[in-house]
N, C-alpha and C positions, 0 to 999 in steps of 0.2 A: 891183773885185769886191764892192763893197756891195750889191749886188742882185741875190749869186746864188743867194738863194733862190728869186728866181720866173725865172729864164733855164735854159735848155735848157743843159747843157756835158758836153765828153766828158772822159772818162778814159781814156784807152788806146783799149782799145775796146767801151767802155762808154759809154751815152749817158747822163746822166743828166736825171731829170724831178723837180725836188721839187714841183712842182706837184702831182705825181700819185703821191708819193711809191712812186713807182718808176723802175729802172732798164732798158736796153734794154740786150742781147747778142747779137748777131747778129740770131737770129730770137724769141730768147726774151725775154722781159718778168719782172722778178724785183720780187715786190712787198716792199717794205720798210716797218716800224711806222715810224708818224711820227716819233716821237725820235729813231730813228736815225737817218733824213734828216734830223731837225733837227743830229744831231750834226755828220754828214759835212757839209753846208755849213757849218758853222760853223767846222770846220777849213779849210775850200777857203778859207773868208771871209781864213781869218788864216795864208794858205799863207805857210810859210817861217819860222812865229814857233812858239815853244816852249810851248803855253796849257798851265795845269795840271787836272785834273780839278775842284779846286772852283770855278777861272772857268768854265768851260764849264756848270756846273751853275747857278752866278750869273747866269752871260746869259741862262744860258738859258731857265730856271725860277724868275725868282726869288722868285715867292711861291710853290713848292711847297717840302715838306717830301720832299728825294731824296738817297736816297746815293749815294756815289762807285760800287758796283759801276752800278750804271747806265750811267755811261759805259764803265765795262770791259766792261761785257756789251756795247754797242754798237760800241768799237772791233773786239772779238773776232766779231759779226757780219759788223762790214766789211772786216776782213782775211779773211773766209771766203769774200764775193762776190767780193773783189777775188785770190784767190788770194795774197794778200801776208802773204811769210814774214818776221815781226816780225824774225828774225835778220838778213837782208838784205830790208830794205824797199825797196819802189818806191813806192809810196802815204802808209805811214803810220811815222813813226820815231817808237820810244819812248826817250825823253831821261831816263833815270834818277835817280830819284825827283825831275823836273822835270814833268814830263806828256809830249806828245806834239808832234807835227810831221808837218803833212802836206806833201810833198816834191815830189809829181806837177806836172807843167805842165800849166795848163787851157784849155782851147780854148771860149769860149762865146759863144752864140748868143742875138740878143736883137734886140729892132729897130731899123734903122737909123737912126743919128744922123745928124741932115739937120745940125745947128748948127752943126758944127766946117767951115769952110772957112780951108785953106790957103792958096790964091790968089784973089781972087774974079777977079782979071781974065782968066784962064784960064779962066772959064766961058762957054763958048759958048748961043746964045737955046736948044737944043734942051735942054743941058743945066740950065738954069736952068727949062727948062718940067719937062724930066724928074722937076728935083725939087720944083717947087711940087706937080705930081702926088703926088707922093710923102707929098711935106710934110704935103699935103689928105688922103691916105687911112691915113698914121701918127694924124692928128688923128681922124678918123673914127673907126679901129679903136680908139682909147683913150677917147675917149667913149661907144665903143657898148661896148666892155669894161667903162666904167666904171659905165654904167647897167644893161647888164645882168646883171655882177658881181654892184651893190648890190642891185639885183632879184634875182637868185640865193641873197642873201645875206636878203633879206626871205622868200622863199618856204621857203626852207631852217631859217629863224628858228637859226642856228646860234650856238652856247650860248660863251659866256667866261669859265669856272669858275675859283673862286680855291678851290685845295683847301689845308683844313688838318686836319692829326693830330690824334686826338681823345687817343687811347690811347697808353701806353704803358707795356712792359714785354714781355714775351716768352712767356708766357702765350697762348695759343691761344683767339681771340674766335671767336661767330658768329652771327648772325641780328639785327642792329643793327635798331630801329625807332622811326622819330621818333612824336613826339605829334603829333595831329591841331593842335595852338596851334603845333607848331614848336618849343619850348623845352626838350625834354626825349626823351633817349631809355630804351628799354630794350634790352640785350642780353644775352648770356650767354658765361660766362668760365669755361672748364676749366683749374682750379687743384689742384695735391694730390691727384689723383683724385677729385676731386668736379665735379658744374658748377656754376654761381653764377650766378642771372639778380639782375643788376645793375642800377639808375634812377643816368642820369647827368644834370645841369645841362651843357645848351649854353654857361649862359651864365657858369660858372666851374669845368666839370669836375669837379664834385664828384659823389662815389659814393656811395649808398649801397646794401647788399642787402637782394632783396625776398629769395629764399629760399634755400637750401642743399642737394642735395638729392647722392643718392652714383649714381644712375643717369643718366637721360639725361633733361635738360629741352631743348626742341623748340618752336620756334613760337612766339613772344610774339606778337599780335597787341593795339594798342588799340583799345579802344571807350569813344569820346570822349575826356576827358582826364584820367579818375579809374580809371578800369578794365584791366586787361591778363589777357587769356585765354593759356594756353601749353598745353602737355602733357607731364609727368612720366613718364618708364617707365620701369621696367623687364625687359628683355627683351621679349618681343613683347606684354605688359598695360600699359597706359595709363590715366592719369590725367585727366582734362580739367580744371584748374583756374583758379578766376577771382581775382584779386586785386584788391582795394579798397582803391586809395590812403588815400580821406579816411576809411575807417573803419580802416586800419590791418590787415587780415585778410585770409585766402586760405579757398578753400572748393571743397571738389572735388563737381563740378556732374554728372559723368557716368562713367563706369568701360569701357573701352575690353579686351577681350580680342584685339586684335587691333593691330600695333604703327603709333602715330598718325605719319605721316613729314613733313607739311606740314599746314597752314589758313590760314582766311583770316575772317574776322568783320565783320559791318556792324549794324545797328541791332536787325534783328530775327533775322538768320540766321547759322551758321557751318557752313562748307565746311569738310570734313575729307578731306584725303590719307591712305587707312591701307593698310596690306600687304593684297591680296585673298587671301583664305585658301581660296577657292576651286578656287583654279588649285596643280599643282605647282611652278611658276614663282613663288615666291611675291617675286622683285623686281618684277613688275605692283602696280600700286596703283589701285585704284578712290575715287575722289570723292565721298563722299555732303554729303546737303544734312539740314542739323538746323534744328530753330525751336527758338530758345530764350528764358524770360521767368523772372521773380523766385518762377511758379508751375510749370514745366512744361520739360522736354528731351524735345523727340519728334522721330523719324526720319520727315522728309517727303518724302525722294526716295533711292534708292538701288542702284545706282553714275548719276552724272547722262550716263553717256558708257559705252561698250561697249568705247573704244578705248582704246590705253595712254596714261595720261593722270598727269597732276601740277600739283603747285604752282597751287592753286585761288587766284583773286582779284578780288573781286568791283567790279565796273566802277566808277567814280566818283558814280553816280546809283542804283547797286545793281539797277537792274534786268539786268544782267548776271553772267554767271560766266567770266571767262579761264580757260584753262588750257593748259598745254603738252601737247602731242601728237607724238608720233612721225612723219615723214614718210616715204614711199616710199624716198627717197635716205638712209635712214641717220640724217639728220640733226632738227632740230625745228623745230616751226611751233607757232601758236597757234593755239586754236577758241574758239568764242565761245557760250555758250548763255542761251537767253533765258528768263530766270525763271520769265514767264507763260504764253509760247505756246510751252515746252519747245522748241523749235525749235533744232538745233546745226548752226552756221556756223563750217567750215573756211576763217579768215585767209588773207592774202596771205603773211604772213612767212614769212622762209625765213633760216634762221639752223644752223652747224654746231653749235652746243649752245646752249641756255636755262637761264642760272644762275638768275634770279633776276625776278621783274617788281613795277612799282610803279606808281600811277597819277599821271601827268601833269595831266589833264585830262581832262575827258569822255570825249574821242573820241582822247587821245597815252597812250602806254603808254610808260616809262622799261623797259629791258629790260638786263641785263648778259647779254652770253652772246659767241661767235665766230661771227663773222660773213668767211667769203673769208679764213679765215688771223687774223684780226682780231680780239682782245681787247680789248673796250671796252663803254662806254655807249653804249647807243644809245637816239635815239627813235624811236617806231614808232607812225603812223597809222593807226588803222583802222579809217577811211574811204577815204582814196587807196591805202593799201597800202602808202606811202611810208616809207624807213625810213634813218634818218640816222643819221653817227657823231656823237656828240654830246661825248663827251670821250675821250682815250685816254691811261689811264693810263702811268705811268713805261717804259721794257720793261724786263720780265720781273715785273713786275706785272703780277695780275690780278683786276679786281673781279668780285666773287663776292654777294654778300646785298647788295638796294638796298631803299632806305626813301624816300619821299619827303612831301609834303605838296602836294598838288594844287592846284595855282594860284602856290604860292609861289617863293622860290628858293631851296629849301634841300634836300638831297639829303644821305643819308648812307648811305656803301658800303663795303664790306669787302675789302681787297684782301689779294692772297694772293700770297707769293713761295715756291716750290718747286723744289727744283733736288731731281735725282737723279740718281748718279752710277755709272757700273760700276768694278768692280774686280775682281782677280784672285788665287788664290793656286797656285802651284805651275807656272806655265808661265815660262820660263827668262826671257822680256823682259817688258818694261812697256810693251809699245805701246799696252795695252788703255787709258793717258791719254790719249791722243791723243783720244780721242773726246766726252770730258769737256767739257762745257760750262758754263754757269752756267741753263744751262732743265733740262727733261728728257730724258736718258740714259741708256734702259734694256732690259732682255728683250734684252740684250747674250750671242752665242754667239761661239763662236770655229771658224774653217776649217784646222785645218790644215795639208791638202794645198796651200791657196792662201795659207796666211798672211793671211787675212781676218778679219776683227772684222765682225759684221751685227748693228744692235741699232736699235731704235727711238728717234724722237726727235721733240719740238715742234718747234724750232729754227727750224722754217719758218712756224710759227704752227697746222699740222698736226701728227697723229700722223703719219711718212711711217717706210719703212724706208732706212737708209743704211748707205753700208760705210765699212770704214775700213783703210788698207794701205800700210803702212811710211808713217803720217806724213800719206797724202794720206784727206779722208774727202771724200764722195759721196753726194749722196741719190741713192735708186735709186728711187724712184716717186713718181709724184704721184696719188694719189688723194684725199686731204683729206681723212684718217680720222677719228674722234673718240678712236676707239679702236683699238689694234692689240696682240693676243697675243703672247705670245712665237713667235717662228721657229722653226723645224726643220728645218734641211739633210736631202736625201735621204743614202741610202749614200753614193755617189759624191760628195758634195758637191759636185755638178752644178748641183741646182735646191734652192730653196730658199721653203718655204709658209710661210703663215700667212693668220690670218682678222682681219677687220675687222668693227665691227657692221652689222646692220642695224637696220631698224625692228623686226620682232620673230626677227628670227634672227642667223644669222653671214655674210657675205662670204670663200670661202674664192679663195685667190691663191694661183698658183705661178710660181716668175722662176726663169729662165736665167740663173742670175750668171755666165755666162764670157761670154754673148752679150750680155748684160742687155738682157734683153726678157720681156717677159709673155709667159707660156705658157699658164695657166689662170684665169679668173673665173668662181667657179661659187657663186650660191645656194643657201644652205642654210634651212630653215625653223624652226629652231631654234639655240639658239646650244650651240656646241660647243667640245670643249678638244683642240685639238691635240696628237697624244702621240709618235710617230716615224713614221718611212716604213719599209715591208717591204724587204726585198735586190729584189725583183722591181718594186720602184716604185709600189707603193700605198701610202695613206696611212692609218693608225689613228688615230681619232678616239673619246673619247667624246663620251654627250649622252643631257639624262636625257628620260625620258616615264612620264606617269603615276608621278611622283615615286621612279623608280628610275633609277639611271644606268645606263649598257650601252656596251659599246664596241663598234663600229662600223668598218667595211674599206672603204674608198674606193678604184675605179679612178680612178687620172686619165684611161688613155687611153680607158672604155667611160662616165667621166662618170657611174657607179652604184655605190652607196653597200648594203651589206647588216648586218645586225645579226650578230657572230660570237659575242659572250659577254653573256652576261646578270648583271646585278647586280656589274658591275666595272666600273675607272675609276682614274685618275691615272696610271695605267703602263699600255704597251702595248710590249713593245721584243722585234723577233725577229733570234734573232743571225744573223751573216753569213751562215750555212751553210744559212739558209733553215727550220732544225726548229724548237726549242720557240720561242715565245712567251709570255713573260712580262708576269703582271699583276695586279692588285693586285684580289684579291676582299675587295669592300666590306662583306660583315657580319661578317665575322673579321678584318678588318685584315693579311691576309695576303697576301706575293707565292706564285703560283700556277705553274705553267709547262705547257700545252698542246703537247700532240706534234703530229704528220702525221697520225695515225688518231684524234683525236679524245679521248686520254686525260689526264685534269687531275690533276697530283697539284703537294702543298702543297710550298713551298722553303722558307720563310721566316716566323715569326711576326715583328712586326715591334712595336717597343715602341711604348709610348702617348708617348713623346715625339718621334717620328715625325713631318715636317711631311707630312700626307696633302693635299699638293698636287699638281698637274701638275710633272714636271722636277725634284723634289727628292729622285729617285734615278736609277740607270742602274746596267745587267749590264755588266761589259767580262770578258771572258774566261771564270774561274771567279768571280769576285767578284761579289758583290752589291754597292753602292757607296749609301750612303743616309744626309741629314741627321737629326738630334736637336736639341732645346731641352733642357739641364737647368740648372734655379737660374740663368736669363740666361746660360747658354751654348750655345752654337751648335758643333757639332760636325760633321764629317765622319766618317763611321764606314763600315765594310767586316765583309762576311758572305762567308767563304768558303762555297761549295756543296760543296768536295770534302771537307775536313776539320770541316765545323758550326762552327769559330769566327767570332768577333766581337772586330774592336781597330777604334780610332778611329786615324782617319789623321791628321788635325788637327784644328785648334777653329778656328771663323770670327768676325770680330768680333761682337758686339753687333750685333742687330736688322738684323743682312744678312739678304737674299733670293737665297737661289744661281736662277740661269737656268741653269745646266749643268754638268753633270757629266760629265771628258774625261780622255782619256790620250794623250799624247803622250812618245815615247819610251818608254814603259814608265814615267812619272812621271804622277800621279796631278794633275788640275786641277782647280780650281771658281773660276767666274764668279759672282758675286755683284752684286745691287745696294743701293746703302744712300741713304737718307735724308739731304743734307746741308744743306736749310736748309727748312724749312718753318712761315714767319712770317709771323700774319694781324697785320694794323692797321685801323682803322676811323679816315675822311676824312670830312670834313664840307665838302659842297660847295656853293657859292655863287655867285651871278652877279650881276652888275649890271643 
């Protein structure tokens, strides 16, 4: 079993491929992150023996800097593909506080051994022709494998990075950028409520700070190897400031009313990402182009693109501007514009999100983003269009901000570990754990006619929706979202919506969870917040225009969407019986309730500690049911309609996010999601 990382072999009835690091099921194909096909071989390798979590991390990695949940998170992958329940295993036994045991019998396929003969005299001329045939076309295939391989392996120019921990502490890093010499970075560190842009020594980690500031510092960019431009703000005013290593000072060069999100800086120009203040959508961001000198900051071009655009970066020779762009399908691409002859060219890249980009070389762009499920480094051509994975961090790591030095081999990236978890309080079981993972788990509801859990999750390397029931959980689509809203079961808890982005709107979806099957995929041209479904099976939506919100009645079945109230939003909820319709009018911060003929009268003032989001109330009977923040707590609190009082039903931890608000039995529920690790580190990568 020494080489079954590159041999085809089954498990049950699972084929596996680590070549292609996926696995085959029937008809289906399940793509798996490389580590975790690095792990499961690695267990097949040592089938029968007891390895512990930090061997497996020793073999396997052994100059990266990886914790042990890595492998947990990996074996908890692979007992999810393989259905195997850790209590009674068939695949993978855990041997307490020993590590693990893979138990399976393996069946593998690989090419036939001509060498081993048992009897030679027992071979007959045909069979000895049979296998010099043989012999000549095994030799054939491993030379032409092995040249075309190493050809493969030249065109591809794939990369063999030794990453090491620059940082450490737990402290919240972001925007790492090396010096044009290599030898030095700057980044920025959210410490005590403040941020801190930091100069660190590659070459013995030493810190010191350039400045201190209580708002938001943004964007360190060098020019040359004395100089770093950033941007100071606060709230939506900006600062543009230049700092001067060798003279020891900082000096603010331009004054921004409008909030700086990204740049990028080269000899004579700086590209600025700012909030467009134009639009009421004010997450658009337009691109402008500044010339700036030791006499003069002038606006030479402005916005350089019409489309939704970001994270400007100016090409390796400077006669270009990158930047990421929105594409048709939701997801992101790069455009490319030409300095002189203003000329803008839409890339080949095709990528589910774009973290972050840096330059390679002339004509290669270093790019962190997901690609097919796929968190990693990538390089990206653009000339061929050609776009390779070039390192893939730990799983459940993700790089996020890349820095690099063009030509060299030195790379430094920020990676990001986030896990978010659902919880519960007031429903009689705890199955809502079952769903818990070590990625993200959230915009978690609960069925209780079917005893269902429906909540969102990466896990597959997508936002997708899955369910979860007595124990067994399911994803339930495969669309390869970026993003996906919280759910909303119909009445019946029948069918069950939610939207997904687009490029500038929403994606709104409805599933048949009894039948589980798509029912609805329907365009929207703006993005909207899903709020409940009517008793008659329409769906209430807000979504603002011309910088007011408005809530909004969708048919599913005539596919037409109409405006019903004007200047409301976060709540839409009509009780069973089909009359009033409750909702939250947005310039008094009040719940509302509209009749059958059209008359609005007030229920409810609602206090300023109120979270005025989607889902963080609900009407059930006479009750008004709605959260609070006071002095860092979090409460559930109740407004009756018949009697005007107001008691709190319970307090919810610290910095939860309810997704729902329920009753069951006549007992009071809330779903929550909370925060349970969210830890940046910055890696300093290198190759030979």
């Amino acid at each position: 079993m020494n080489n079954i990382n590159n041999k085809k072999y089954k498990l049950g009835l699972y084929w596996v491929l680590p070549e292609h690091n996926k696995l085959q099921f029937e008809q289906q194909e399940i793509r798996v992150e490389p580590k975790i096909m690095q792990v499961l071989c690695y267990l097949v390798r040592h089938r029968g023996k007891v390895v512990s979590r930090d061997e497996i991390i020793s073999d396997l990695w052994p100059e990266q800097v990886i914790g042990s949940e890595v492998v947990t998170r990996a074996i908890f992958e692979l007992r999810k593909i393989f259905k195997d329940d850790p209590k009674s295993p068939q695949f993978i036994e855990t041997i307490a506080r020993k590590g693990y045991s893979f138990i399976y019998p393996i069946e593998v396929t690989g090419v036939l051994d001509v060498t081993k003969v048992d009897n030679a005299n027992e071979f007959t001329l045909y069979n000895k022709r049979f296998y010099l045939v043989i012999s000549f076309l095994t030799l054939f295939i491993l030379l032409f494998s092995f040249f075309g391989f190493n050809q493969r392996l030249h065109n591809e120019e794939v990369e063999n990075f030794r990453a090491t921990l620059i940082n450490q502490g737990e402290s919240t890093v972001n925007d790492p950028v090396i010096s044009p010499d290599g030898k030095k970075i700057v980044y920025i560190e959210q410490l005590g409520g403040n941020n801190i842009l930091l100069l660190m020594s590659l070459n013995n980690h030493r810190k010191e700070i350039i400045t201190e500031f209580s708002g938001q510092l943004i964007s360190p960019r060098w020019k040359g190897d004395n100089l770093v431009y950033y941007a100071q703000c606060i709230y939506q005013k900006c600062d543009l400031v230049e700092h001067n290593f060798e003279l020891q000072s900082s000096k603010v060069i331009e004054r921004f009313n409008s909030k700086i999100r990204s740049m990028d800086v080269n000899q004579s120009l700086i590209a600025i990402e700012s909030a467009d203040t134009s639009r009421s959508n004010t997450s658009r961001s337009n691109i402008s182009l500044f010339e700036y000198n030791a006499k003069s900051f002038k606006l030479v071009e402005s916005p350089i693109s019409s489309e939704l655009n970001r994270m400007p970066l100016f090409s390796y020779d400077g006669s270009y501007i990158y930047f990421v762009a929105a594409n048709s399908e939701g997801g992101e691409g790069i455009s490319r514009y030409h300095l002189e002859t203003k000329v803008l060219t839409k890339l080949e890249a095709r990528f589910n999100a774009i973290y972050s980009m840096s330059n390679k070389s002339q004509s290669e762009i270093w790019i962190t983003g997901r690609k097919k499920g796929i968190s990693a480094i990538w390089k990206y051509d653009v000339d061929t269009g050609k776009t390779i994975e070039a390192f893939t961090p730990a799983p459940g790591d993700y790089p996020t901000d890349i820095s690099a030095v063009p030509g060299s081999n030195k790379i430094i990236y920020r990676s990001v570990q986030r896990d978010i978890d659902s919880f519960q309080i007031g429903l009689s079981n705890n199955a809502i754990a079952d769903i818990n993972g070590d990625m993200i788990d959230m915009n978690t509801i609960y069925s209780p006619i079917i005893n269902t859990y429906y909540f969102v999750s990466n896990r597959s390397g997508y936002y997708e929706i899955w369910s979860s029931k007595e124990g067994s959980v399911k994803k339930m689509t495969d669309i390869y979202a970026n993003v996906i809203e919280r759910p909303i079961l119909s009445v019946d808890e029948k069918l069950l919506s939610f939207t997904s982005s687009t490029a500038n709107g929403s994606m709104l979806w409805v599933l048949d969870v009894f039948n589980e099957k798509q029912v609805l995929k329907y365009t929207l041209p703006s993005r909207i917040h899903l709020l409940s479904w009517s008793p008659e099976g329409n769906l209430f939506f807000s979504m603002s225009s011309l910088q007011q919100e408005n809530i909004y009645e969708f048919s599913v079945e005539d596919l037409t969407y109409k405006q019903i109230i004007l200047s409301a939003g976060k709540l839409a909820i009509q009780n069973v019986e089909g009359g009033l319709l409750y909702f939250y009018k947005n310039a008094t911060k009040s719940v509302m309730a509209l009749n059958s003929t059209g008359e609005i009268n007030s229920v409810f003032k609602l206090p300023s500690q109120h979270y005025f989001v989607p889902h963080q109330s609900n009407v059930i009977g006479d009750e008004f049911l709605f959260t609070t923040i006071n002095d860092g707590q979090y409460s559930l609190n109740s407004y009756s309609m018949s009697n005007h009082e107001t008691n709190k039903v319970f307090d919810l931890p610290a910095n939860s996010y309810p997704t729902q608000i329920g009753e069951v039995d006549q007992q009071t529920f809330v779903i929550f999601d909370k925060l349970i690790r969210d830890k940046t580190q910055l890696y300093l990568l290198e190759n030979d």
